[in-house]
C-alpha positions as CSV (number, residue, x, y, z in Angstrom):
1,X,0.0,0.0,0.0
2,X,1.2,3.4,-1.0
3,X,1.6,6.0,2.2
4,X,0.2,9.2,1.3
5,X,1.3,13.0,2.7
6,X,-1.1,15.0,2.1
7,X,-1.8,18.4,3.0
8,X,-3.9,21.7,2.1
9,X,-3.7,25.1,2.7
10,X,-6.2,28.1,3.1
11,X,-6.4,30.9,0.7
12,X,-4.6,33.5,2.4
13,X,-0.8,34.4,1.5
14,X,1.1,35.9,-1.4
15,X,2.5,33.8,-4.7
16,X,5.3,34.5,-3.6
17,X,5.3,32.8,-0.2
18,X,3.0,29.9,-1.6
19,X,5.8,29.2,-4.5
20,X,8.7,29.6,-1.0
21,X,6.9,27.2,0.6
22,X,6.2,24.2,-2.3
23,X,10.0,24.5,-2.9
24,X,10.6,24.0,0.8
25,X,8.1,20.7,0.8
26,X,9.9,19.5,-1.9
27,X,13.6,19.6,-0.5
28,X,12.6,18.3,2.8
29,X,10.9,15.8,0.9
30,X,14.2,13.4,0.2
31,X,14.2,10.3,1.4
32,X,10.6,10.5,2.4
33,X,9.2,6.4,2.1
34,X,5.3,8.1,1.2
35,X,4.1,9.8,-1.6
36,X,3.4,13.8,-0.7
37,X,0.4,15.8,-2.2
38,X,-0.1,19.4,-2.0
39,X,-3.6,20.8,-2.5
40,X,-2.9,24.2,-2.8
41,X,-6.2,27.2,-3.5
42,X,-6.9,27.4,-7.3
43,X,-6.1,30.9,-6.7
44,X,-2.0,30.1,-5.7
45,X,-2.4,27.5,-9.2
């Protein structure tokens, strides 16, 4: 069975900061043994 990450996150913030923070999911991501999902607003997509 796959292990899932998965996380959401309101619509408040800038861009900016929501493009910071998937960069910062992804590095401290390595050597994870699960699968992580972001659902981010439509309005950061």
């Amino acid at each position: 069975m796959t292990k899932l990450i998965v996380g959401n996150w309101k619509m408040n913030g800038r861009t900016e900061a929501a493009a910071s923070l998937a960069h910062a999911l992804v590095a401290g991501a390595d050597g994870l043994e699960a699968k992580l999902v972001v659902c981010p607003p439509a309005t950061q997509l």
